[in-house]
N, C-alpha and C positions, 0 to 999 in steps of 0.2 A: 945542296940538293933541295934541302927544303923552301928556300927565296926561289928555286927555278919552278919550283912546283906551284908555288903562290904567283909569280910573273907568270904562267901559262894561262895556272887559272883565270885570275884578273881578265887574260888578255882574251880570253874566252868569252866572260862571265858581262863585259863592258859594251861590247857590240849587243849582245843579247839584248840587254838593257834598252837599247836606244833603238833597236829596231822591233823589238815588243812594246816598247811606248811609244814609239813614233805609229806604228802598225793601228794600235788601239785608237791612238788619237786621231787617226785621218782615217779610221775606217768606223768611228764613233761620232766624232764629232762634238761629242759633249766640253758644256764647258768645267765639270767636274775632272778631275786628273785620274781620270782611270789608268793610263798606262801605266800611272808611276807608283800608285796603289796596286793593280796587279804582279810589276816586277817586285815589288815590296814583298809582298806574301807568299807569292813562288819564292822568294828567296829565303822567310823565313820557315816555311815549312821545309823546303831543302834543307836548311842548317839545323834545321831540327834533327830530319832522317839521320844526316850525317855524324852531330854528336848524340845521335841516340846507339848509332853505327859503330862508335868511335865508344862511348859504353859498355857496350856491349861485346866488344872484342870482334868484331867481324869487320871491322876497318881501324888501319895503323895511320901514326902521326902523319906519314905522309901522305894519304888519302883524305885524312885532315885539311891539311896545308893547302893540295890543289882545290877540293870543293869547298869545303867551307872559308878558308882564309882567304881562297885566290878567286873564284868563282863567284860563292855566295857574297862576298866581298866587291865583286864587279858589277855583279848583277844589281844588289840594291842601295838604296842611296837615299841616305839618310836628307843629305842636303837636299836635293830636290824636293820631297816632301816639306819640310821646311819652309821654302822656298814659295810652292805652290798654295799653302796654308796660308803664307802673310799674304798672295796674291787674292786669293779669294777675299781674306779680309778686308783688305782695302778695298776690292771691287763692289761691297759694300752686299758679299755675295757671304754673311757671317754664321747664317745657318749650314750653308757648304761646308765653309771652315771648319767648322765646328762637328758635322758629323766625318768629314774628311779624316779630322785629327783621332777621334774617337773610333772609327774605323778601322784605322790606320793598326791603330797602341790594341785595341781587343782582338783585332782579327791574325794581328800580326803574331802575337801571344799563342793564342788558340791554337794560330797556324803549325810554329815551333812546339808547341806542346803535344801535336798532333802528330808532326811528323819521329819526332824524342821518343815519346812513346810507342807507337808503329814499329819502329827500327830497334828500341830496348825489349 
Protein backbone atom coordinates (compact mmCIF):
# COMPACT_ATOMS: atom_id res chain seq x y z
CA UNK A 1 0.00 0.00 0.00
CA UNK A 2 2.52 2.32 0.79
CA UNK A 3 4.95 1.97 -2.87
CA UNK A 4 1.12 2.69 -4.44
CA UNK A 5 0.76 5.72 -2.37
CA UNK A 6 4.35 6.94 -3.38
CA UNK A 7 3.79 5.74 -7.38
CA UNK A 8 0.50 8.02 -7.33
CA UNK A 9 2.08 10.54 -5.50
CA UNK A 10 5.18 10.91 -7.82
CA UNK A 11 2.91 10.47 -10.71
CA UNK A 12 1.11 13.53 -9.55
CA UNK A 13 3.82 15.55 -8.14
CA UNK A 14 6.09 14.99 -11.77
CA UNK A 15 3.78 16.60 -14.35
CA UNK A 16 3.26 19.48 -11.80
CA UNK A 17 6.91 20.08 -11.87
CA UNK A 18 7.24 20.42 -15.56
CA UNK A 19 4.40 22.33 -16.34
CA UNK A 20 4.93 24.93 -13.37
CA UNK A 21 8.58 25.21 -14.84
CA UNK A 22 7.80 25.06 -18.09
CA UNK A 23 4.66 27.67 -17.35
CA UNK A 24 7.36 30.23 -15.55
CA UNK A 25 9.84 29.76 -18.11
CA UNK A 26 7.86 30.90 -21.28
CA UNK A 27 5.70 33.14 -19.46
CA UNK A 28 9.09 34.72 -17.90
CA UNK A 29 11.49 34.47 -19.96
CA UNK A 30 14.41 35.00 -17.79
CA UNK A 31 17.43 33.58 -18.27
CA UNK A 32 17.58 32.83 -14.33
CA UNK A 33 15.73 29.36 -13.69
CA UNK A 34 12.90 30.36 -11.99
CA UNK A 35 10.72 27.63 -12.68
CA UNK A 36 12.94 25.11 -11.06
CA UNK A 37 13.70 27.44 -7.97
CA UNK A 38 9.85 27.88 -7.48
CA UNK A 39 8.98 23.99 -7.88
CA UNK A 40 11.95 23.68 -5.34
CA UNK A 41 10.33 25.79 -2.58
CA UNK A 42 6.68 24.92 -2.97
CA UNK A 43 8.09 21.62 -2.51
CA UNK A 44 9.97 22.30 0.30
CA UNK A 45 7.66 24.21 2.23
CA UNK A 46 5.04 21.39 1.32
CA UNK A 47 7.24 18.74 2.96
CA UNK A 48 7.72 20.79 5.62
CA UNK A 49 3.60 21.15 6.29
CA UNK A 50 3.53 17.58 5.98
CA UNK A 51 6.22 16.25 8.42
CA UNK A 52 5.31 18.88 10.63
CA UNK A 53 1.67 17.10 9.88
CA UNK A 54 3.11 13.92 10.40
CA UNK A 55 4.56 15.33 14.10
CA UNK A 56 2.11 16.23 15.19
CA UNK A 57 -0.21 13.37 14.77
CA UNK A 58 -2.87 14.78 12.30
CA UNK A 59 -1.32 12.93 9.32
CA UNK A 60 -0.45 8.90 9.24
CA UNK A 61 2.56 7.05 7.33
CA UNK A 62 0.42 6.84 4.72
CA UNK A 63 -0.31 10.55 4.02
CA UNK A 64 3.31 10.57 4.49
CA UNK A 65 4.16 8.35 1.65
CA UNK A 66 1.74 9.86 -0.94
CA UNK A 67 2.80 13.86 -0.18
CA UNK A 68 5.88 13.90 0.98
CA UNK A 69 7.60 10.63 -0.44
CA UNK A 70 5.55 10.50 -3.75
CA UNK A 71 4.51 14.04 -4.37
CA UNK A 72 7.08 16.24 -2.78
CA UNK A 73 9.36 13.81 -4.19
CA UNK A 74 7.93 14.43 -7.86
CA UNK A 75 7.46 17.78 -7.69
CA UNK A 76 11.33 18.75 -6.84
CA UNK A 77 14.29 18.06 -8.21
CA UNK A 78 17.29 18.10 -6.93
CA UNK A 79 19.13 17.31 -10.30
CA UNK A 80 17.90 20.07 -12.28
CA UNK A 81 19.02 22.58 -10.05
CA UNK A 82 22.27 21.23 -10.11
CA UNK A 83 22.18 21.16 -13.58
CA UNK A 84 21.07 24.63 -14.07
CA UNK A 85 23.84 26.04 -11.60
CA UNK A 86 26.86 24.45 -13.77
CA UNK A 87 24.76 25.94 -16.63
CA UNK A 88 24.90 29.50 -15.39
CA UNK A 89 28.47 28.91 -14.57
CA UNK A 90 29.82 28.12 -17.58
CA UNK A 91 27.65 30.70 -19.36
CA UNK A 92 30.03 32.84 -17.70
CA UNK A 93 26.68 34.06 -15.93
CA UNK A 94 28.72 33.12 -12.15
CA UNK A 95 26.87 35.77 -10.09
CA UNK A 96 23.49 34.00 -11.17
CA UNK A 97 25.03 30.91 -10.01
CA UNK A 98 26.03 31.84 -7.18
CA UNK A 99 22.94 33.64 -5.96
CA UNK A 100 20.81 30.80 -7.62
CA UNK A 101 22.60 28.24 -5.44
CA UNK A 102 22.34 30.48 -2.20
CA UNK A 103 18.70 30.89 -2.87
CA UNK A 104 18.05 27.79 -3.49
CA UNK A 105 19.82 26.14 0.11
CA UNK A 106 18.34 29.53 2.51
CA UNK A 107 15.08 29.83 1.08
CA UNK A 108 14.51 26.25 0.58
CA UNK A 109 15.30 25.69 4.48
CA UNK A 110 13.30 28.66 5.53
CA UNK A 111 10.61 27.30 3.34
CA UNK A 112 10.62 23.60 5.22
CA UNK A 113 10.93 25.33 8.42
CA UNK A 114 7.99 27.44 7.74
CA UNK A 115 5.98 24.98 6.64
CA UNK A 116 7.19 22.16 9.97
CA UNK A 117 6.30 24.56 12.08
CA UNK A 118 2.91 26.07 10.74
CA UNK A 119 1.67 22.31 10.71
CA UNK A 120 3.52 21.44 14.40
Amino acid sequence: MTALCVLLGGAIGAPVRYLGDSYLKHRLGWAFPVGTLAVNLVGCLMLGLVLGAVTGGSLGGTGKALLGTGFCGGLTTFSAFSVETVELWQGRKSLLAVGYLAMSVVLGIAAAAAGYTFTR
